[in-house]
C-alpha positions as CSV (number, residue, x, y, z in Angstrom):
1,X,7.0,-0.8,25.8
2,X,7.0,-3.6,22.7
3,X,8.2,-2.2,19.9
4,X,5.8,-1.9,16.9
5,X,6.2,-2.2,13.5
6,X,5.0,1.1,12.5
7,X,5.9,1.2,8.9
8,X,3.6,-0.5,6.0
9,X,5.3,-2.3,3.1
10,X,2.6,-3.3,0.9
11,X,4.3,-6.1,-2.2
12,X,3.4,-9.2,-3.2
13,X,6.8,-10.2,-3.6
14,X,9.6,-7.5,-2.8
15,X,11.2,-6.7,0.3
16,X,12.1,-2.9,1.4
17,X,15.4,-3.8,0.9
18,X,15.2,-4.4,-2.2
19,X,12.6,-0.9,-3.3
20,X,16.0,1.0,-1.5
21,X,17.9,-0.9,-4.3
22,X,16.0,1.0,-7.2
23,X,14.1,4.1,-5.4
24,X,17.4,4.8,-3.0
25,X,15.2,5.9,-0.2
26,X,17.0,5.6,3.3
27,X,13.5,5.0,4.6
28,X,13.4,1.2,2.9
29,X,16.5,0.6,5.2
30,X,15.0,0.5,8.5
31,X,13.8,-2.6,10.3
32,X,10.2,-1.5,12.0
33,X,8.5,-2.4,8.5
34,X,5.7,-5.0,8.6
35,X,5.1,-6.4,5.1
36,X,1.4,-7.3,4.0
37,X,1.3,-9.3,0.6
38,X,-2.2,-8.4,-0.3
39,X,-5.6,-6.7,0.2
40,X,-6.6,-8.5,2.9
41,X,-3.8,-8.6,4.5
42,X,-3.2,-4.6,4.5
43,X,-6.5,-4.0,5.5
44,X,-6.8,-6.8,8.3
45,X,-3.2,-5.0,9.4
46,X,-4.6,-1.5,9.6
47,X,-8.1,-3.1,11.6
48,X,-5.7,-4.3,14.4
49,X,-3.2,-2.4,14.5
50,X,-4.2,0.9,13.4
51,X,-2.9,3.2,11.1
52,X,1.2,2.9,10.8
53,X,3.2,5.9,10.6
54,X,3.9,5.6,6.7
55,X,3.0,3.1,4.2
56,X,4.9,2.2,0.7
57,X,2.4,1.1,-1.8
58,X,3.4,-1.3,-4.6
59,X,0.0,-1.6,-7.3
60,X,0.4,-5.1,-8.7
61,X,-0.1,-7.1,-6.0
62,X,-0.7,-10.8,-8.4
63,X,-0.7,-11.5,-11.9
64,X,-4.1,-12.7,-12.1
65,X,-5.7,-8.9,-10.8
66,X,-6.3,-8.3,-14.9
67,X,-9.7,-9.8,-15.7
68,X,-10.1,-12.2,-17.9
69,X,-11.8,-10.9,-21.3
70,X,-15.5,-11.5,-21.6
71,X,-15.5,-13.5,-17.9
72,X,-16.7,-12.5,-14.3
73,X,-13.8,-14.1,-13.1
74,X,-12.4,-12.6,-9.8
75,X,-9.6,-10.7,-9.7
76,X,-6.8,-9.9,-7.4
77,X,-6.9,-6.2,-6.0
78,X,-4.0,-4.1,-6.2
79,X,-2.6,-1.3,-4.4
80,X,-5.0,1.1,-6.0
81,X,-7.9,-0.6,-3.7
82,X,-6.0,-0.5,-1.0
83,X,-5.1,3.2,-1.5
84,X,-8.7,3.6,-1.7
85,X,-9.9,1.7,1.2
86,X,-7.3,3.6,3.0
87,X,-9.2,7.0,2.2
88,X,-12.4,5.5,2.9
89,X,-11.1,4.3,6.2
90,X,-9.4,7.6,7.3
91,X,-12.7,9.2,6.2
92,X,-15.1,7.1,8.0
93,X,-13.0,7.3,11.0
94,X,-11.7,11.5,10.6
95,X,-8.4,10.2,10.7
96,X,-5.0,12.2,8.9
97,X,-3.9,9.8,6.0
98,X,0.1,8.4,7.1
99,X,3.0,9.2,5.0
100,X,2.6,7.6,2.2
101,X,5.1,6.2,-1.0
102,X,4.6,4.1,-4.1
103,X,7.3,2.2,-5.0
104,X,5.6,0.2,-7.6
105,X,7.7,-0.3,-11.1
106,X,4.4,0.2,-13.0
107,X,4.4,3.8,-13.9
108,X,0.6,4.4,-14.5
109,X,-0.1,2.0,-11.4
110,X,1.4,4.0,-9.4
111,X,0.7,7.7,-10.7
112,X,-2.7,6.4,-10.0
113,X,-2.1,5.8,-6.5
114,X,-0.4,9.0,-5.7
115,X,-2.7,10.6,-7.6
116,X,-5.8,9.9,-5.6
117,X,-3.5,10.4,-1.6
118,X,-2.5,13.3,-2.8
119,X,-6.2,14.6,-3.4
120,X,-7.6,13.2,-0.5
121,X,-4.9,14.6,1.4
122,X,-5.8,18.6,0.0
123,X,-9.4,17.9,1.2
Protein backbone atom coordinates (compact mmCIF):
# COMPACT_ATOMS: atom_id res chain seq x y z
CA UNK A 1 0.00 0.00 0.00
CA UNK A 2 1.66 3.60 -1.02
CA UNK A 3 2.23 5.51 1.72
CA UNK A 4 0.24 8.75 2.11
CA UNK A 5 1.03 11.83 3.38
CA UNK A 6 -1.56 12.09 5.92
CA UNK A 7 -0.55 15.15 7.82
CA UNK A 8 -1.42 18.85 6.59
CA UNK A 9 1.20 21.69 6.96
CA UNK A 10 -0.45 24.71 5.92
CA UNK A 11 2.65 27.95 5.54
CA UNK A 12 3.55 30.02 3.08
CA UNK A 13 6.99 29.78 3.90
CA UNK A 14 7.96 27.53 6.96
CA UNK A 15 8.68 24.03 7.07
CA UNK A 16 7.44 21.63 10.14
CA UNK A 17 10.83 21.38 11.06
CA UNK A 18 11.19 24.54 11.67
CA UNK A 19 7.24 25.14 13.81
CA UNK A 20 9.06 22.01 16.10
CA UNK A 21 11.90 24.71 16.51
CA UNK A 22 9.52 27.22 18.37
CA UNK A 23 6.23 25.12 19.37
CA UNK A 24 8.52 21.88 20.40
CA UNK A 25 5.84 19.56 19.19
CA UNK A 26 7.25 15.99 18.39
CA UNK A 27 4.43 15.93 15.91
CA UNK A 28 6.35 18.66 13.46
CA UNK A 29 9.18 15.90 13.46
CA UNK A 30 7.70 13.27 11.35
CA UNK A 31 7.99 12.88 7.63
CA UNK A 32 4.26 11.95 6.25
CA UNK A 33 3.53 15.85 6.19
CA UNK A 34 2.40 17.31 2.84
CA UNK A 35 2.90 21.13 2.79
CA UNK A 36 0.22 23.33 0.90
CA UNK A 37 1.51 27.10 0.60
CA UNK A 38 -1.97 28.59 0.11
CA UNK A 39 -5.75 28.51 -0.16
CA UNK A 40 -5.93 26.87 -3.21
CA UNK A 41 -3.58 24.71 -2.62
CA UNK A 42 -5.11 23.28 0.83
CA UNK A 43 -8.37 23.12 -0.45
CA UNK A 44 -7.38 21.44 -3.99
CA UNK A 45 -5.32 18.93 -1.37
CA UNK A 46 -8.25 18.05 0.76
CA UNK A 47 -10.63 17.69 -2.81
CA UNK A 48 -8.22 14.85 -3.83
CA UNK A 49 -7.04 13.49 -1.29
CA UNK A 50 -9.48 13.74 1.40
CA UNK A 51 -9.32 14.83 4.77
CA UNK A 52 -5.59 14.15 6.42
CA UNK A 53 -5.35 12.88 9.76
CA UNK A 54 -4.30 16.33 11.33
CA UNK A 55 -3.61 19.60 9.94
CA UNK A 56 -1.19 22.59 11.38
CA UNK A 57 -2.62 25.85 10.45
CA UNK A 58 -0.33 28.96 9.99
CA UNK A 59 -2.90 32.37 9.37
CA UNK A 60 -0.61 34.58 7.19
CA UNK A 61 -0.25 32.85 4.35
CA UNK A 62 1.26 36.35 1.97
CA UNK A 63 1.96 39.80 2.82
CA UNK A 64 -0.44 41.19 0.46
CA UNK A 65 -3.83 39.29 2.28
CA UNK A 66 -4.27 43.03 4.21
CA UNK A 67 -6.36 45.06 1.75
CA UNK A 68 -5.31 47.95 0.52
CA UNK A 69 -7.17 51.15 2.19
CA UNK A 70 -10.03 52.55 0.11
CA UNK A 71 -9.33 49.73 -2.91
CA UNK A 72 -11.14 46.46 -4.00
CA UNK A 73 -7.96 45.14 -4.56
CA UNK A 74 -7.73 41.23 -4.03
CA UNK A 75 -6.34 39.85 -1.24
CA UNK A 76 -4.57 36.81 -0.30
CA UNK A 77 -6.56 34.40 2.08
CA UNK A 78 -5.11 33.19 5.14
CA UNK A 79 -5.46 30.31 7.32
CA UNK A 80 -8.66 31.68 8.78
CA UNK A 81 -10.46 30.86 5.33
CA UNK A 82 -9.11 27.87 5.13
CA UNK A 83 -10.15 26.92 8.72
CA UNK A 84 -13.42 28.01 7.51
CA UNK A 85 -13.74 26.23 4.39
CA UNK A 86 -12.63 23.33 6.29
CA UNK A 87 -15.86 23.47 8.53
CA UNK A 88 -17.95 24.19 5.66
CA UNK A 89 -16.50 21.15 3.97
CA UNK A 90 -16.83 18.70 6.95
CA UNK A 91 -20.36 20.10 7.26
CA UNK A 92 -21.55 19.78 3.80
CA UNK A 93 -20.04 16.36 3.65
CA UNK A 94 -20.98 15.14 7.82
CA UNK A 95 -17.51 14.53 8.11
CA UNK A 96 -15.53 14.67 11.96
CA UNK A 97 -13.05 17.81 11.65
CA UNK A 98 -9.05 16.17 11.78
CA UNK A 99 -6.73 17.04 14.58
CA UNK A 100 -6.01 20.19 14.17
CA UNK A 101 -2.96 22.87 15.37
CA UNK A 102 -2.01 26.54 14.70
CA UNK A 103 1.31 27.21 14.65
CA UNK A 104 1.06 30.67 13.34
CA UNK A 105 3.39 33.47 15.22
CA UNK A 106 0.52 35.84 14.95
CA UNK A 107 -1.25 35.60 18.25
CA UNK A 108 -4.75 37.05 17.26
CA UNK A 109 -4.45 35.07 13.80
CA UNK A 110 -4.31 32.23 15.25
CA UNK A 111 -6.69 32.47 18.50
CA UNK A 112 -9.03 33.19 15.72
CA UNK A 113 -8.43 30.00 14.09
CA UNK A 114 -8.69 27.85 17.06
CA UNK A 115 -11.33 29.71 18.10
CA UNK A 116 -13.77 28.89 15.41
CA UNK A 117 -12.34 24.47 15.29
CA UNK A 118 -12.96 24.38 18.53
CA UNK A 119 -16.69 25.54 18.17
CA UNK A 120 -17.45 23.73 15.28
CA UNK A 121 -15.96 20.83 16.93
CA UNK A 122 -18.60 21.11 20.30
CA UNK A 123 -21.43 21.19 17.65
Amino acid sequence: MEMTKRLLFLDDIRYPIEAYHYTRQGIFLRKDWHIVRNYEQFVNRILEKGLPEMISFDHDLADEHYLEPDTNTFAEKTGYDCAKWLVEYCMDHYLDLPKFYCHSMNPVGKENILSLLENFKQL
